[in-house]
Backbone as a chain_set.jsonl record, in Angstrom:
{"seq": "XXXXXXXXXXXXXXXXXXXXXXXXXXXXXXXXXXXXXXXXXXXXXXXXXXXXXXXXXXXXXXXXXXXXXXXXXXXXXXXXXXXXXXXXXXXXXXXXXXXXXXXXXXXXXXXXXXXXXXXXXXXXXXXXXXXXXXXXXXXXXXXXXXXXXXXXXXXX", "coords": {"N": [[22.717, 8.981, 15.237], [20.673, 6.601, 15.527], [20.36, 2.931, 14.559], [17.833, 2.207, 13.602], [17.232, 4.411, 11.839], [18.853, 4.703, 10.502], [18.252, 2.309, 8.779], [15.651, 2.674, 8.472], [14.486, 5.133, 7.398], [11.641, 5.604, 7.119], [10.326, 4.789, 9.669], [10.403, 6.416, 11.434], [8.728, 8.776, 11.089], [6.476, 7.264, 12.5], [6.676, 7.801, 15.16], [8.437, 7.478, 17.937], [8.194, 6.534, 20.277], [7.643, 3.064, 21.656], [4.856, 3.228, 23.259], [3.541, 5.489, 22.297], [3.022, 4.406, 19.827], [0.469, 3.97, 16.971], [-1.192, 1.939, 16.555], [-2.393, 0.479, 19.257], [-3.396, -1.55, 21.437], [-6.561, -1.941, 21.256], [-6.948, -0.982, 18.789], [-5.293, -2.46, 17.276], [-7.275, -4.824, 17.161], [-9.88, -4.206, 16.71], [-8.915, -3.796, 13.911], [-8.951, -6.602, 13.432], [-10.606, -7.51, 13.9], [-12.815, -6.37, 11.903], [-11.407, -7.179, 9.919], [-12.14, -9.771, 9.975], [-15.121, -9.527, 9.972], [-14.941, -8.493, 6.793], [-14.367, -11.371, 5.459], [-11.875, -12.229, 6.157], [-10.207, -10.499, 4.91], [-8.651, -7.646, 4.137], [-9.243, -4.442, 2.289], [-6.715, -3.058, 2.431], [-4.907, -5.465, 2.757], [-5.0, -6.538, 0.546], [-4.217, -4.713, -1.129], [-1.504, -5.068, -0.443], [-0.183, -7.218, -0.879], [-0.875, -7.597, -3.348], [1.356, -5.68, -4.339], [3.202, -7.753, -4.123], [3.667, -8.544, -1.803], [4.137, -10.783, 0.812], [1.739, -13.016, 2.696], [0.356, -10.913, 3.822], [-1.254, -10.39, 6.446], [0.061, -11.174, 8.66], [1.725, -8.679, 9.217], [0.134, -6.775, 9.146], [-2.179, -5.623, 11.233], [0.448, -3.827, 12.693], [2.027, -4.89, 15.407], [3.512, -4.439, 17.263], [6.745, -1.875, 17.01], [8.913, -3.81, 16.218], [7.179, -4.776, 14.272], [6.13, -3.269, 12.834], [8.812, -2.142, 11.496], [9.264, -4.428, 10.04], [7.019, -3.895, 8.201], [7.042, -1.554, 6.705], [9.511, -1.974, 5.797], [8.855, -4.264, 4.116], [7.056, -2.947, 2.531], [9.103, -0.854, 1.415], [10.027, -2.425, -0.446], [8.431, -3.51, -1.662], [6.937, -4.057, -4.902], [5.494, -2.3, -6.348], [5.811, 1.471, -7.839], [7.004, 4.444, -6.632], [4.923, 6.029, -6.042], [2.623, 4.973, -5.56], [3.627, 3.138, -3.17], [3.948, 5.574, -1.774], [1.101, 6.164, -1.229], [0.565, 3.717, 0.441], [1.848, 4.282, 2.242], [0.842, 6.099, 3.618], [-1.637, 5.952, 3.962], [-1.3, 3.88, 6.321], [-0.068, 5.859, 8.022], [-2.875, 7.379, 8.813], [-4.226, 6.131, 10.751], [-3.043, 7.262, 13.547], [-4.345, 9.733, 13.713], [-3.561, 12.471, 13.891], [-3.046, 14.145, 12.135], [-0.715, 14.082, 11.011], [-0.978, 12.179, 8.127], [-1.552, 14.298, 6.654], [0.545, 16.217, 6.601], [2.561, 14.449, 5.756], [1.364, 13.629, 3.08], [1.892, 16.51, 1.798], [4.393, 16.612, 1.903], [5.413, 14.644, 0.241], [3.887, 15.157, -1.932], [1.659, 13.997, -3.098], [-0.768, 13.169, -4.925], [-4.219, 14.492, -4.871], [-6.385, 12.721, -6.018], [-5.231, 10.623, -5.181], [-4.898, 10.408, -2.947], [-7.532, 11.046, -2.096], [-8.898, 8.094, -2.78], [-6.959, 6.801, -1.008], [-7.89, 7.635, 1.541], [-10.652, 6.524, 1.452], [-10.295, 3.382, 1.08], [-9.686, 3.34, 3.456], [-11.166, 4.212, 5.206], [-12.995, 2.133, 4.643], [-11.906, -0.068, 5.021], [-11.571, 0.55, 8.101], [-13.831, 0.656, 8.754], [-15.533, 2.161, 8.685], [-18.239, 2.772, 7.305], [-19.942, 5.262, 6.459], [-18.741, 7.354, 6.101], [-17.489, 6.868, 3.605], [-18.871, 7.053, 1.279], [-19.586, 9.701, 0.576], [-16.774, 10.591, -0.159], [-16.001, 8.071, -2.402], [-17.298, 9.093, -4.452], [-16.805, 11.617, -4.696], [-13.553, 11.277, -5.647], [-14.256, 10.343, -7.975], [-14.775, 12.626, -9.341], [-12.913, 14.366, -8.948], [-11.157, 13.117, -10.473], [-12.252, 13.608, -13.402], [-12.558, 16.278, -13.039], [-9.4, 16.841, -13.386], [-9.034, 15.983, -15.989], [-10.665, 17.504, -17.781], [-9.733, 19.891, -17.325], [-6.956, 19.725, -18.493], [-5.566, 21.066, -21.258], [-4.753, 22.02, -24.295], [-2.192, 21.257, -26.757], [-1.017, 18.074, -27.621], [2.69, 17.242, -28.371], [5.049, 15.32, -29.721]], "CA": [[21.514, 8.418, 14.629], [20.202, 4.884, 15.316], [20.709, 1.964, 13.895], [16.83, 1.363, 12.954], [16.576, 5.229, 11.368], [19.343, 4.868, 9.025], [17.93, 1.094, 7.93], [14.236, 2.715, 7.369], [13.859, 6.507, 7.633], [10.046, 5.938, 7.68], [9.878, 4.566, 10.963], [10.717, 8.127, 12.066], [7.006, 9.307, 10.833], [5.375, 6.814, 12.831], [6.867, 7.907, 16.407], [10.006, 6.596, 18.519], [7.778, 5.437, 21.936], [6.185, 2.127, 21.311], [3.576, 3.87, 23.887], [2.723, 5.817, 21.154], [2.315, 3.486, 18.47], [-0.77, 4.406, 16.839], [-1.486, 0.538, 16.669], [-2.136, 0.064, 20.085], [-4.288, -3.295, 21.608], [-7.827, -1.689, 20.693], [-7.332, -0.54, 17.305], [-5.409, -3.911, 16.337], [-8.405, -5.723, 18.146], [-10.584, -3.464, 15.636], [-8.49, -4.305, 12.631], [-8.924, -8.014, 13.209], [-12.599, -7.921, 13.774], [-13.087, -5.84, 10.512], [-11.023, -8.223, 8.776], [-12.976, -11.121, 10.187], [-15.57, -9.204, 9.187], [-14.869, -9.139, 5.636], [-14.091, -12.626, 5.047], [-10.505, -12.005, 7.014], [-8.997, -10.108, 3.801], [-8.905, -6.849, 4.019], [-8.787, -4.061, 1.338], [-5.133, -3.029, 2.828], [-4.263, -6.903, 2.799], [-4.868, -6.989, -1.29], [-2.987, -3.758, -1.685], [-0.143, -5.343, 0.052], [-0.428, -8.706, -2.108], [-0.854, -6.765, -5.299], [2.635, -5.317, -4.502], [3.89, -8.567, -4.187], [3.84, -8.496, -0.046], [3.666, -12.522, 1.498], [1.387, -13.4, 4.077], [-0.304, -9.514, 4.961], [-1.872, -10.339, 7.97], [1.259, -11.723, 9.509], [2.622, -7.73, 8.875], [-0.844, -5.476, 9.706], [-1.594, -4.52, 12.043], [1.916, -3.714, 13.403], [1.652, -4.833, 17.163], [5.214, -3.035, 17.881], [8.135, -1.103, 16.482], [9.691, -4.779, 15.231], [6.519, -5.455, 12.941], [5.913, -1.705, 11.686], [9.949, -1.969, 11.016], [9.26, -4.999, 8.488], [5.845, -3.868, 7.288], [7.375, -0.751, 6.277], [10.746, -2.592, 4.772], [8.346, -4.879, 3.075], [6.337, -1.497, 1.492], [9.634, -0.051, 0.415], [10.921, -3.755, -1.321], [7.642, -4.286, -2.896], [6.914, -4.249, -6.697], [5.083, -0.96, -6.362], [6.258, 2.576, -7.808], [6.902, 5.312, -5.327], [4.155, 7.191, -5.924], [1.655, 3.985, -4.694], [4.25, 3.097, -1.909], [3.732, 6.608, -0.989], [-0.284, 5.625, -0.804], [0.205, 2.85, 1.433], [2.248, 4.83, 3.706], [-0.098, 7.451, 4.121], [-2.601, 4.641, 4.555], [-0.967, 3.439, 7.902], [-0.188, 7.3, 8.731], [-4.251, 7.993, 8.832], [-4.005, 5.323, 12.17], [-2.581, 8.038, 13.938], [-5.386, 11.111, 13.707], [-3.15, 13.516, 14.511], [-2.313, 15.033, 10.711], [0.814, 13.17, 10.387], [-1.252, 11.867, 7.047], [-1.552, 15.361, 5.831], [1.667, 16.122, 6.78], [3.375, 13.238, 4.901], [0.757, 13.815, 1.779], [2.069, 17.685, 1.498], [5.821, 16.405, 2.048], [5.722, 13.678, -0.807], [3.206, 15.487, -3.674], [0.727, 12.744, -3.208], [-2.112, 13.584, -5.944], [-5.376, 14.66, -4.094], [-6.887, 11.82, -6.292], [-4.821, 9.235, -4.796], [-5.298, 10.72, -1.331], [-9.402, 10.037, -1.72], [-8.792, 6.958, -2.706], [-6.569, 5.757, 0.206], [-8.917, 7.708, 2.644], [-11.531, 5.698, 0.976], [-9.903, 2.375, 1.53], [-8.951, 3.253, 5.304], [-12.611, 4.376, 5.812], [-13.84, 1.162, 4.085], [-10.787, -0.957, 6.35], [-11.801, 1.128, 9.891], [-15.512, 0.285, 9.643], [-16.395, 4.076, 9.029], [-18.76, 3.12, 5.802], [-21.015, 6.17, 6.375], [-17.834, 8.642, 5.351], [-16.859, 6.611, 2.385], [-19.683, 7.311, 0.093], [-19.052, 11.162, -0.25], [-15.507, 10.322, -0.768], [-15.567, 7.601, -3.564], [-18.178, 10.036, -5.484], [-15.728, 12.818, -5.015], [-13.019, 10.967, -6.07], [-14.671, 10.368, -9.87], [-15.294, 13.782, -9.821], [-11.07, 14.793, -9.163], [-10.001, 12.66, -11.756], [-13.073, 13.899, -14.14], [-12.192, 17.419, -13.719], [-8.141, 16.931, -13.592], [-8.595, 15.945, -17.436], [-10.903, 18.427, -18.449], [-8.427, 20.719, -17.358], [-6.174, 19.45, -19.565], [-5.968, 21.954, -22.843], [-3.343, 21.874, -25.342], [-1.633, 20.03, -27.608], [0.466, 16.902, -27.24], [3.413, 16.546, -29.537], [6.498, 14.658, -29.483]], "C": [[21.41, 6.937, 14.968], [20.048, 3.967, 14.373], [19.466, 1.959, 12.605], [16.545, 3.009, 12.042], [17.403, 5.324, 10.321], [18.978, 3.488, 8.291], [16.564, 1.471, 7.624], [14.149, 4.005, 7.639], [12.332, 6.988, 7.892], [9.555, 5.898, 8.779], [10.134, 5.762, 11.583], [9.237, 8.84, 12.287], [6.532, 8.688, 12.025], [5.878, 7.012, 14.637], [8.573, 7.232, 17.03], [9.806, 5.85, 19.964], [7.103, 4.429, 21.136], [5.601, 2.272, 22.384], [2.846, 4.421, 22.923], [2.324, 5.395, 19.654], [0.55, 3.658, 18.076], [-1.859, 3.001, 17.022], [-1.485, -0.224, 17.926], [-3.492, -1.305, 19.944], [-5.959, -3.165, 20.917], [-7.637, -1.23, 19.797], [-6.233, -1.636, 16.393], [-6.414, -4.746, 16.588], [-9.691, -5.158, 16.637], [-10.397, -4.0, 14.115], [-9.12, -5.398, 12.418], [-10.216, -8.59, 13.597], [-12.83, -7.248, 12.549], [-12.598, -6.606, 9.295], [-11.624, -9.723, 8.621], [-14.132, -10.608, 9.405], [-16.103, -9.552, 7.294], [-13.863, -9.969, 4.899], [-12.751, -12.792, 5.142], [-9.929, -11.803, 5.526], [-9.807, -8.418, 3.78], [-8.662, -5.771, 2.598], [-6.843, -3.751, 1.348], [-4.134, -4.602, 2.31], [-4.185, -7.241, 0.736], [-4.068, -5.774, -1.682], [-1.355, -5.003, -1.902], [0.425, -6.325, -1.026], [-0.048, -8.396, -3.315], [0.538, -6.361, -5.384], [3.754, -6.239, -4.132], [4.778, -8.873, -2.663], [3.387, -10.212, 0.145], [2.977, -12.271, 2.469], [1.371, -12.021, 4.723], [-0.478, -9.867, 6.212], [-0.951, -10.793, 8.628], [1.889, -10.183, 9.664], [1.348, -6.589, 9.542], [-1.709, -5.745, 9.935], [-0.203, -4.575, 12.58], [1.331, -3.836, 14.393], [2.435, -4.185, 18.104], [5.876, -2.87, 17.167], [8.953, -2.727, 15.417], [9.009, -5.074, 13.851], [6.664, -4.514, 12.247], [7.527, -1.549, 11.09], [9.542, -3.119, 9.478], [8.358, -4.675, 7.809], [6.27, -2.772, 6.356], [8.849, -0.571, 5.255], [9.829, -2.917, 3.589], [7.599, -3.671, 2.215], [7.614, -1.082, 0.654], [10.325, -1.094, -0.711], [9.951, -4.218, -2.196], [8.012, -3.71, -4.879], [6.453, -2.946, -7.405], [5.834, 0.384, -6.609], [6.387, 3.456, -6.577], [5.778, 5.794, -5.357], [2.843, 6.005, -4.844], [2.3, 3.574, -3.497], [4.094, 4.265, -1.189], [2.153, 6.584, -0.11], [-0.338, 5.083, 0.269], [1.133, 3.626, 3.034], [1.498, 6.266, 4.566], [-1.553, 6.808, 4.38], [-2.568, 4.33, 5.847], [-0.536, 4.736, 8.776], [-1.474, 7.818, 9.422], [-4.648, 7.085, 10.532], [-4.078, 6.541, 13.094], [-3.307, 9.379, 14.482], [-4.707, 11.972, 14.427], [-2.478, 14.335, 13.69], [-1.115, 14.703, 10.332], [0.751, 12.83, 8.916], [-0.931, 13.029, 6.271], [-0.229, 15.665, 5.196], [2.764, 15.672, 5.353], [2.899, 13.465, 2.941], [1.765, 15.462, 0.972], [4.015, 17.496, 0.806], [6.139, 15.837, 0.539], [4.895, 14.163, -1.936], [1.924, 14.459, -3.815], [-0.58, 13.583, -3.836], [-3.185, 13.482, -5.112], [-6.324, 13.355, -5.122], [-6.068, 10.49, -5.674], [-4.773, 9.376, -3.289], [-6.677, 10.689, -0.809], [-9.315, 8.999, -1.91], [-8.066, 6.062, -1.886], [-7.68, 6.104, 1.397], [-10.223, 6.711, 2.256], [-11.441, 4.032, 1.167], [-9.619, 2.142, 3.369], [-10.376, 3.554, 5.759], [-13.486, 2.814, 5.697], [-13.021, -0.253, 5.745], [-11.115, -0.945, 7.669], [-13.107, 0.397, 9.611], [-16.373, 1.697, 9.17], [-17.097, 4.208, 7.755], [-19.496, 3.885, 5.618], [-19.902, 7.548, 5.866], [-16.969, 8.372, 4.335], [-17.68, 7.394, 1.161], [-18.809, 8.481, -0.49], [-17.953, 10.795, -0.985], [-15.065, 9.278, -1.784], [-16.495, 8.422, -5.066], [-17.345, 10.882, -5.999], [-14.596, 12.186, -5.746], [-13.304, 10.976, -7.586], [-14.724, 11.435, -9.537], [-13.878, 14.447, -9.324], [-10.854, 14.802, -10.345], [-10.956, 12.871, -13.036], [-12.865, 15.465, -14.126], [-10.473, 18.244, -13.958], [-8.118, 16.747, -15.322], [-9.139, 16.628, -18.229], [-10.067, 20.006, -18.111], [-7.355, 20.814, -18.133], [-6.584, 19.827, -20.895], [-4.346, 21.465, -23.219], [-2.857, 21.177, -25.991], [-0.748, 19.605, -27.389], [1.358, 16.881, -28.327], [4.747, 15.997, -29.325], [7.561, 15.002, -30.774]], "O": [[22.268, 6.174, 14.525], [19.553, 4.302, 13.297], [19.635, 1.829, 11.393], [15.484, 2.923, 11.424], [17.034, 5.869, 9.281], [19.384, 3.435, 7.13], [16.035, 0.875, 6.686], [13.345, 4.036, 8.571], [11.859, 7.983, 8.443], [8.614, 6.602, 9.146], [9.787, 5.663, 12.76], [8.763, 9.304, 13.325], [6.079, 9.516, 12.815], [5.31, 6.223, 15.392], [9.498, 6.677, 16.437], [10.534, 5.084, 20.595], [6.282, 4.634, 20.242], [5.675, 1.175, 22.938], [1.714, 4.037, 22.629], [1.629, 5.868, 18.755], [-0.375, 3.468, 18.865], [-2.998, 3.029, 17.49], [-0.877, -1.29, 18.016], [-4.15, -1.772, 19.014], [-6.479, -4.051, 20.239], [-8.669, -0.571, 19.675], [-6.254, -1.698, 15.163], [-6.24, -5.75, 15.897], [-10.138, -5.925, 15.785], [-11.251, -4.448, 13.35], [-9.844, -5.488, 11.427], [-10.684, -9.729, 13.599], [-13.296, -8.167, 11.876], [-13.067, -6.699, 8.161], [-11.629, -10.517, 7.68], [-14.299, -11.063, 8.274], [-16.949, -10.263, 6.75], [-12.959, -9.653, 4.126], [-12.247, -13.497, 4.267], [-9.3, -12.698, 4.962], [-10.969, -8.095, 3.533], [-7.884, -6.234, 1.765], [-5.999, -4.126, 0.534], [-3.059, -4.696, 1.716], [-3.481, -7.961, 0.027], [-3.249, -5.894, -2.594], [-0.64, -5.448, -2.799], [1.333, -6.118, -1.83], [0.828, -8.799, -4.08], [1.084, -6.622, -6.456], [4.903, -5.875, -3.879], [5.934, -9.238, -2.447], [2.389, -10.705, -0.382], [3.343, -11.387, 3.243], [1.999, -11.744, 5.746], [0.351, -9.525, 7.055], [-1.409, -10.818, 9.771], [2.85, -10.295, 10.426], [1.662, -5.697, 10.33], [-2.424, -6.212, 9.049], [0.165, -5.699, 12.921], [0.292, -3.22, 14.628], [2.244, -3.637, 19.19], [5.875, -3.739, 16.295], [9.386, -2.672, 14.266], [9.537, -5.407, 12.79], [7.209, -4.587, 11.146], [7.587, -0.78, 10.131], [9.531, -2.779, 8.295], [8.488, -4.996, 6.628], [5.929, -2.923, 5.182], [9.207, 0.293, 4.455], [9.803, -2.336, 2.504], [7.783, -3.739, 1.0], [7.494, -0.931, -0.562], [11.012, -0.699, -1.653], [10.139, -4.974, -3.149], [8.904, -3.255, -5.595], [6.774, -2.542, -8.522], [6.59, 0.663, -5.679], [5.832, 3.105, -5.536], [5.517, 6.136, -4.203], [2.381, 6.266, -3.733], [1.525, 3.61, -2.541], [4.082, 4.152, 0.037], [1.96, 6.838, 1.079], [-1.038, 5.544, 1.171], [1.03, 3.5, 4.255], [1.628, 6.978, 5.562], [-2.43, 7.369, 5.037], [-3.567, 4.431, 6.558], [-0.617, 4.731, 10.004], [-1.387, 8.546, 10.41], [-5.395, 7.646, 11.334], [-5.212, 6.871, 13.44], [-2.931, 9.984, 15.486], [-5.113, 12.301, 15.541], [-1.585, 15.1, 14.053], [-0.578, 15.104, 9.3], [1.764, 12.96, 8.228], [-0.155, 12.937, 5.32], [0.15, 15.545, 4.031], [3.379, 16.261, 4.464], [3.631, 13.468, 1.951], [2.2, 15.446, -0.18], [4.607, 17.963, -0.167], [6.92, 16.396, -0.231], [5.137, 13.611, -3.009], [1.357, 14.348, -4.902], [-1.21, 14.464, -3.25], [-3.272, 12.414, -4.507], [-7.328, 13.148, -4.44], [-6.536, 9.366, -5.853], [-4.608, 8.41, -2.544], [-7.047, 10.445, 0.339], [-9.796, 8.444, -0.922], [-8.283, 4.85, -1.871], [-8.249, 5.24, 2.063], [-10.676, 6.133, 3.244], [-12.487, 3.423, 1.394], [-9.445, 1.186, 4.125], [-10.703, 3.035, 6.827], [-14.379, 2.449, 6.462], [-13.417, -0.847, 6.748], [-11.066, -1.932, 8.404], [-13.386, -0.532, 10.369], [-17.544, 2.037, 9.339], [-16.939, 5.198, 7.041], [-20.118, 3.682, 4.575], [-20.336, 8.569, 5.333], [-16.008, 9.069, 4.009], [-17.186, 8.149, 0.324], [-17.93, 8.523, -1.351], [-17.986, 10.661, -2.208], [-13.897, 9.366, -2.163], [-16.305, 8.287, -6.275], [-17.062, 11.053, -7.185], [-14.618, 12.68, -6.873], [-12.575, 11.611, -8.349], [-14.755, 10.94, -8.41], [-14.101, 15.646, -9.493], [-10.538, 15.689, -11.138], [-10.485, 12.247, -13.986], [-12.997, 16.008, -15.222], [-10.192, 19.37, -14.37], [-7.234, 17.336, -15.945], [-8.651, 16.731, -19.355], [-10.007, 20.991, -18.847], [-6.843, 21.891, -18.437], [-7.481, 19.329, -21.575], [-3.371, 20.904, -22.719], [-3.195, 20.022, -25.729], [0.285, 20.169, -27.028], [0.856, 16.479, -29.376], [5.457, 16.582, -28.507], [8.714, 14.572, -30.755]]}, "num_chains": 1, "name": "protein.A"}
């Protein structure tokens, strides 16, 4: 086993060529016009923050294997539970379009409400605001019929 798969097991998900880095020159080129865009902070970049990440944009886009190694340290060292560290890594999985996201979602349990809401952020992040709508509508309407589902009584 390699050095860098027993210091992050995630970097495994995201490939072992940096050829195939999903983050190649045109879709960090993309990022960093979308982030210019809006007002160079992206929604990804306030996740990161929120979980107590320094200086995002120094970390994503990964440009090679050395950055996606710390961006993906810094995800598992933040402040964040697993279940939202699981979010953001299925966040930078969706890069990829090749079901790796799914994949990863099926692997880890990731709540189909917290899986519209990262596709919803990565649609909003890419540029792709014509396939957010549906998906932040749908979203209220998960977590609106996950609790009317909920019968029975609570007792401790």
């Amino acid at each position: 086993m390699d050095s860098d798969e027993e210091e992050l097991p995630l970097l495994t998900l995201f490939g072992y060529d940096e050829n195939n880095l999903a983050f190649d020159e045109d879709v960090c080129r993309s990022i960093e016009n979308r982030r210019a865009q809006m007002s160079d902070v992206l929604i990804f970049d306030i996740l990161l923050s929120l979980g107590g990440i320094k200086v995002p944009d120094s970390l994503y886009p990964p440009r090679d294997f050395s950055t996606l190694r710390r961006l993906l340290n810094a995800i598992e060292t933040s402040t964040y539970d697993a279940m939202k560290k699981d979010g953001l890594i299925y966040f930078l999985l969706k890069w990829h379009t090749d079901g790796r996201d799914a994949k990863y979602q099926h692997s880890r349990g990731i709540p189909p409400q917290f899986v519209s809401l990262a596709d919803a952020y990565w649609y909003l992040d890419s540029g792709e605001n014509v396939a957010v709508s549906p998906i932040i509508c749908r979203a209220q309407l998960l977590i609106h019929r996950r609790v009317l589902s909920a019968r029975g009584i609570l007792a401790f």
